[in-house]
C-alpha beads as a LAMMPS data file, in Angstrom:
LAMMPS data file: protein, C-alpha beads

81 atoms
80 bonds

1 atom types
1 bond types

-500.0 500.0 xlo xhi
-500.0 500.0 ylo yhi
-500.0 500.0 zlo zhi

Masses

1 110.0

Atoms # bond

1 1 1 188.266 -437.499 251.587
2 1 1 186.845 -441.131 251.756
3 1 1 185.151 -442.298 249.089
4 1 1 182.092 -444.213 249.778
5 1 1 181.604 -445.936 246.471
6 1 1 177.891 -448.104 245.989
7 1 1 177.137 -450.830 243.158
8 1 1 173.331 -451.096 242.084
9 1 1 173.037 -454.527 240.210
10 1 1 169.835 -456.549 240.310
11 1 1 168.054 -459.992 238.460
12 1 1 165.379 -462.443 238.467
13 1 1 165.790 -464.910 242.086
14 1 1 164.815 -468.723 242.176
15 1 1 162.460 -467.788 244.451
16 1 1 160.988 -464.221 245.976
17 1 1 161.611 -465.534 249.743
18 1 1 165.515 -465.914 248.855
19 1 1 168.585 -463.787 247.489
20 1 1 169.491 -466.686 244.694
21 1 1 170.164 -465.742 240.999
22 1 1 168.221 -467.793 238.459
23 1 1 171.232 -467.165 236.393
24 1 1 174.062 -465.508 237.305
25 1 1 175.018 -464.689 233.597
26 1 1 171.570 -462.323 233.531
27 1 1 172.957 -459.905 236.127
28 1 1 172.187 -456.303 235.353
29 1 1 174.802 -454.357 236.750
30 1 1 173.165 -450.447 237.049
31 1 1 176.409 -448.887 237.824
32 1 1 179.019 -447.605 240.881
33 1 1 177.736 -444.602 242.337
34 1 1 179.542 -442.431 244.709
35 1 1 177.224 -441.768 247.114
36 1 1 174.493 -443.753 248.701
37 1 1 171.691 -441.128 247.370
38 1 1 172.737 -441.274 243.983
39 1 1 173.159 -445.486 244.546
40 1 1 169.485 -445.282 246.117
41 1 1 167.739 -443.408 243.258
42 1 1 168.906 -445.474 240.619
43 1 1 167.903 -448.901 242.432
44 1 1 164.750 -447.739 243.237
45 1 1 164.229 -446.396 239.241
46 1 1 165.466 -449.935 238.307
47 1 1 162.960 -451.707 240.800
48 1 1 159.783 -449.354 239.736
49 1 1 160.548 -450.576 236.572
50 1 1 160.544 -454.126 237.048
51 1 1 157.651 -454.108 239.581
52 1 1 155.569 -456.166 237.593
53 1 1 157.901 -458.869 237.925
54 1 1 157.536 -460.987 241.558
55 1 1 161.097 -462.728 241.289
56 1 1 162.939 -459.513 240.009
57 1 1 165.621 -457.724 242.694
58 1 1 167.985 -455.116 242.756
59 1 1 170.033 -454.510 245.348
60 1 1 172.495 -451.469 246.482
61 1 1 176.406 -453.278 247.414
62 1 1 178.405 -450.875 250.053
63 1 1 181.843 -451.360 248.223
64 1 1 183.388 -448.664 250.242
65 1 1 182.968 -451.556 252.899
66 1 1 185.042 -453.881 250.720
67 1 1 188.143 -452.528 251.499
68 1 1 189.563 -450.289 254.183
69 1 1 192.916 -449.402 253.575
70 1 1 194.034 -448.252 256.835
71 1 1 192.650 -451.122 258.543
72 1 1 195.240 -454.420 259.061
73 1 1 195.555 -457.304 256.124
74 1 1 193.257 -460.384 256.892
75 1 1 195.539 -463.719 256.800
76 1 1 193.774 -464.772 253.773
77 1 1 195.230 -461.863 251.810
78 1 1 198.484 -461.718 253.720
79 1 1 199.150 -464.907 251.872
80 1 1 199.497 -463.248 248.361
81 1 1 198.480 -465.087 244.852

Bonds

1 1 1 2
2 1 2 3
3 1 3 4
4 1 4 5
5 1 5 6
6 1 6 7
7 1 7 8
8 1 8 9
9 1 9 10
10 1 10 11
11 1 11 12
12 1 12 13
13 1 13 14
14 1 14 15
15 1 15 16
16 1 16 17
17 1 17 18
18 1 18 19
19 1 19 20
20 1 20 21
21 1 21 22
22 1 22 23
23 1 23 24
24 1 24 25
25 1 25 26
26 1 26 27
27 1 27 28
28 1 28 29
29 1 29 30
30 1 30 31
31 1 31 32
32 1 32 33
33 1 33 34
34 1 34 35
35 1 35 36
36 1 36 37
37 1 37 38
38 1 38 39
39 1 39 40
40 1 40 41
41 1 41 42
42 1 42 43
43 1 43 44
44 1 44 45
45 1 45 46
46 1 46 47
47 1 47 48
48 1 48 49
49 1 49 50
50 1 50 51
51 1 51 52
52 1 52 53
53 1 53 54
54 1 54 55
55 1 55 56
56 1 56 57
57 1 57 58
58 1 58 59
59 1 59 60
60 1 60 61
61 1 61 62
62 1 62 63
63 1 63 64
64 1 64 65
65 1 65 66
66 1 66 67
67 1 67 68
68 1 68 69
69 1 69 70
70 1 70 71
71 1 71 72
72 1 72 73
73 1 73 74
74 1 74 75
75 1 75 76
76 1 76 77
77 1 77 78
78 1 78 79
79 1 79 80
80 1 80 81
């Protein structure tokens, strides 16, 4: 069975038109989930509760998507560290 793993993380944007960090070291990280309900409840508890807030985001990462490992090596990581 395929895991289909999520990451919630969220943080306060430069600018509410744009998906830029005002800093990077203020990321909340929510948590992996392993399925997209469980991923979707707790981003939308973590954007009810930061509603007030115009430049705050969360968002829901498909990590599952990250990495296929029946599907071929890309070049870049054919070439190893």
């Amino acid at each position: 069975m395929t895991q289909r793993l999520h990451l919630v993380f969220g943080g306060e944007l430069t600018d509410p038109s744009q998906n830029v960090f005002r800093d990077t070291n203020d990321i909340h990280i929510v948590g992996m989930f392993p399925d997209y309900a469980s991923a979707y409840n707790a981003w939308k508890t973590e954007a009810q509760r930061t509603v007030d807030n115009a430049h705050m985001r969360y968002f829901i990462a498909h990590i599952h998507r990250l990495r296929d490992e029946e599907a071929a090596a890309s070049p870049t990581e054919e070439l190893g560290s």
